[in-house]
TITOR-367035 format. One line per 5 residues: their letters; for each residue x, y, z of C-alpha. Coordinates in Angstrom, 3 decimals. Example, Ala and Ser with C-alpha at 12.3 -4.5 7.8 and 13.67 -1.06 7.14 Angstrom:
BEGIN
AS) 12.300 -4.500 7.800 | 13.670 -1.060 7.140
This chain:
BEGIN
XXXXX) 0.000 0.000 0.000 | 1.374 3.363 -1.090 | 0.542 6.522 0.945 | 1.092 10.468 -0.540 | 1.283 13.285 1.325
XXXXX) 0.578 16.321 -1.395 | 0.283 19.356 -0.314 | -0.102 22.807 -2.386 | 2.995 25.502 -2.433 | 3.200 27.872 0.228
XXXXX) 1.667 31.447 -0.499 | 3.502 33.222 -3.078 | 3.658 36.985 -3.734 | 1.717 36.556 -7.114 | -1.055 35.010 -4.938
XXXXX) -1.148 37.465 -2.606 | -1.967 39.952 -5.397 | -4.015 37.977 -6.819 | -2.328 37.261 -9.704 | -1.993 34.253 -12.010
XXXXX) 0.998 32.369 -12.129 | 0.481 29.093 -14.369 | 3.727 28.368 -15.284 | 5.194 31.614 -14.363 | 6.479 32.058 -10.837
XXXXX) 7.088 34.177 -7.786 | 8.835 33.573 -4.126 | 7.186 32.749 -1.347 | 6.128 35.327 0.830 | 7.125 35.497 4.379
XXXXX) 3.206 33.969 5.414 | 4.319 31.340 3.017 | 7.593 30.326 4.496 | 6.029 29.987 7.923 | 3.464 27.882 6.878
XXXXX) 6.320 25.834 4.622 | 8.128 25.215 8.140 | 5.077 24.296 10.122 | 3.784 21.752 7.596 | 7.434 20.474 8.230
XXXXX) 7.128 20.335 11.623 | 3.940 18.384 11.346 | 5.485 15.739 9.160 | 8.397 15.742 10.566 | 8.220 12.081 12.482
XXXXX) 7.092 10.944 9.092 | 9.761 8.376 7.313 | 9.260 9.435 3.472 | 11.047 7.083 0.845 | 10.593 9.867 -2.047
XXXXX) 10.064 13.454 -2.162 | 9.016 14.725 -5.356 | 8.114 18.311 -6.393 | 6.840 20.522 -9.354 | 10.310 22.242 -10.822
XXXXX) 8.611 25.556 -10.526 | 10.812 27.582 -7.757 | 7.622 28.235 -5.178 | 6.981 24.585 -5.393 | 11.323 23.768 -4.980
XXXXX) 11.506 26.640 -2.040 | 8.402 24.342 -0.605 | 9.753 21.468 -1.089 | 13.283 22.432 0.485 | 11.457 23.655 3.545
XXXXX) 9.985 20.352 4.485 | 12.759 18.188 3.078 | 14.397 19.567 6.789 | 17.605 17.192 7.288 | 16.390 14.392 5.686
XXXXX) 19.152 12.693 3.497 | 16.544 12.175 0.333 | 17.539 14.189 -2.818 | 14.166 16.160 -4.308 | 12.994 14.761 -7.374
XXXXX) 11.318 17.180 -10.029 | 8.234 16.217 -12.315 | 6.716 18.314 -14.987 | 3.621 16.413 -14.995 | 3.358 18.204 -11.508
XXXXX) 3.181 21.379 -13.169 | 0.229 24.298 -12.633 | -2.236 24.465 -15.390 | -0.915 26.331 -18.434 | -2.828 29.887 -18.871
XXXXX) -1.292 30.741 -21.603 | -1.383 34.831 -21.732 | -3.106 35.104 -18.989 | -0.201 34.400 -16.737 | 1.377 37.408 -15.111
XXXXX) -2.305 39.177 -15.180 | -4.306 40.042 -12.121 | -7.677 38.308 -11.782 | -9.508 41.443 -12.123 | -7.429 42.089 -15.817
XXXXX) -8.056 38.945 -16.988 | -12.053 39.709 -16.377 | -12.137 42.824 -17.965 | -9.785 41.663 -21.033 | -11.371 38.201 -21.300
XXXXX) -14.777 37.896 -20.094 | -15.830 35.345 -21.263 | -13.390 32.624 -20.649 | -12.975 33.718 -16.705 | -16.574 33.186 -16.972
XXXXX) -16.330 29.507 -18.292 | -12.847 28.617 -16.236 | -14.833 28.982 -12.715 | -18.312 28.473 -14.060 | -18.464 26.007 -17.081
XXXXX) -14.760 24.660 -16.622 | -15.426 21.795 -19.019 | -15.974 23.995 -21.696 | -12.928 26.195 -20.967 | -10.085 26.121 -23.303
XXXXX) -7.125 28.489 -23.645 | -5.420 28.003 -26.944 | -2.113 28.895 -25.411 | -2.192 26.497 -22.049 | -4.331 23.677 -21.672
XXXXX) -7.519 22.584 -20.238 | -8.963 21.002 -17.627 | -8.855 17.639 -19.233 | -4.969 17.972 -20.183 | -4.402 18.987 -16.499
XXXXX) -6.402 16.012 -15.741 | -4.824 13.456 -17.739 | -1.765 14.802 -16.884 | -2.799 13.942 -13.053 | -3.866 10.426 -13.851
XXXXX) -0.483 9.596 -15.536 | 1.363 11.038 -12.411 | -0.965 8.351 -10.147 | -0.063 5.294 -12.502 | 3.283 5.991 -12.448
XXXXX) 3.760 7.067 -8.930 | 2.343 3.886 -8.042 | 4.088 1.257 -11.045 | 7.513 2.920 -9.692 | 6.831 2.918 -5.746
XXXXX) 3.894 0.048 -5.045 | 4.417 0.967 -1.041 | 5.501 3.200 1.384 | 5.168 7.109 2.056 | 6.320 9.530 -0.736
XXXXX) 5.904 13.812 -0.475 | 4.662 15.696 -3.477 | 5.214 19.336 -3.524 | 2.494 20.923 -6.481 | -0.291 22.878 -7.227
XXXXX) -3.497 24.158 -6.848 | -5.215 22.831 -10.479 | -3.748 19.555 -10.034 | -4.738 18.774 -6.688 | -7.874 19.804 -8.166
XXXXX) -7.593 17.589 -10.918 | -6.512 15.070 -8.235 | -9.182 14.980 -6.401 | -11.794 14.237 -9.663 | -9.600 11.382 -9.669
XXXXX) -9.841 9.720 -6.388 | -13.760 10.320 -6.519 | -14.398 9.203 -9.866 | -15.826 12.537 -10.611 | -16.280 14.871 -13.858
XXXXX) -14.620 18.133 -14.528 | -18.138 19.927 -14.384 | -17.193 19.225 -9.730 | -13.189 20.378 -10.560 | -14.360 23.733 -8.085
XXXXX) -16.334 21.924 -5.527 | -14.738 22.376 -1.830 | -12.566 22.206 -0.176 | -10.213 25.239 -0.902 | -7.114 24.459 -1.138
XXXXX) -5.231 27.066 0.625 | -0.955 27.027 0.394 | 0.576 24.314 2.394 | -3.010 22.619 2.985 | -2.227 18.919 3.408
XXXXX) -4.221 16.147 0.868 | -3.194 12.301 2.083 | -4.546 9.495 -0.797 | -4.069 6.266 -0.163 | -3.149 3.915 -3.084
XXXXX) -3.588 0.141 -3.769 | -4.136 -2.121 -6.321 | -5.053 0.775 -8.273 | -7.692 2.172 -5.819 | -7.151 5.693 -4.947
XXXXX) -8.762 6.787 -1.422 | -8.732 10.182 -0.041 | -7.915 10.441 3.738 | -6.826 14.001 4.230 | -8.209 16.391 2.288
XXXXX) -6.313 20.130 2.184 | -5.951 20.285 5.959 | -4.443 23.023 7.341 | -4.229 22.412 11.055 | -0.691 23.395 11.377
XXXXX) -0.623 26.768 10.025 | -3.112 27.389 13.049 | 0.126 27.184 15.214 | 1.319 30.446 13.058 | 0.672 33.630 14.912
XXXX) -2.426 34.424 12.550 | -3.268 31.427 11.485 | -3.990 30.510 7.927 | -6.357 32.033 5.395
């Protein structure tokens, strides 16, 4: 039985102003290194046989945080990659409403009829999700493994593990930075136990929003 610990990037100073990243990037801010140590804390005790991350540099300075002084090396995957957005990337949310209404209308209301002709849809982000799964679990069939990512494909994730179409890719819960997803894997069954928790940032001296 395999066990995965994702968890979302810590906040970044893109996401703060509400901006879109995609496959652009930012730093952490300082609420986002926090939480990045706390989540560490938490899985500290934790014996992890791989730690694998998104090669974007919010998901590496993540990753590095919660690696602490364990002697695994970080492993990068592109599959773990945010959803490509295309020119939208680098705009605030409020920019890309005004400049393209009516795909921000379709991406939060009618995502399975979004498509950005220079990123990728739901569906690509999707199938790039279930590829990740099958080979996370034909190269590592047991054990605990760390994945550092983002918020789409946690998203896309989750459709996965409850056999659900893209129409439910915005249904709860948030997923706030650092948030904590556990899915347990066997035999090809994928079983959410954790779901985006974010317990530990509570320890932070305003908690997490």
């Amino acid at each position: 039985m395999l066990k995965v610990y994702f968890t979302r990037h810590g906040e970044t100073e893109w996401n703060a102003e509400k901006r879109i990243q995609g496959r652009l990037d930012s730093r952490l801010t300082a609420r986002g290194e926090r939480d990045a140590y706390l989540l560490g804390e938490r899985l500290k005790d934790i014996e992890f046989d791989r730690i694998i991350t998104s090669p974007s540099g919010r998901a590496m300075q993540t990753a590095l945080a919660l690696k602490q002084n364990r002697s695994l090396e970080i492993a990068t995957d592109e599959e773990l990659m945010e959803i490509h957005l295309g020119n939208w990337q680098g705009k605030t949310e409020n920019e890309i409403k005004e400049q393209y209404p009516e795909e921000f209308y379709l991406y939060y209301h009618r995502p399975e009829l979004f498509q950005n002709p220079e990123g990728e849809s739901f569906f690509e982000v999707k199938k790039r999700a279930e590829s990740f799964l099958h080979r996370l679990e034909q190269e590592t069939s047991s054990g605990n493994i760390l994945v550092v990512t983002h918020g789409v494909f946690l998203k896309a994730m989750f459709l996965i593990c409850r056999d659900a179409p893209i129409e439910r890719i915005w249904q709860p819960p948030y997923l706030h930075g650092t948030g904590l997803t556990i899915v347990e894997i066997a035999s090809g069954e994928k079983k959410l136990l954790l779901e985006g928790c974010v317990e530990h940032c509570q320890q932070g001296k305003d908690g997490c929003k």
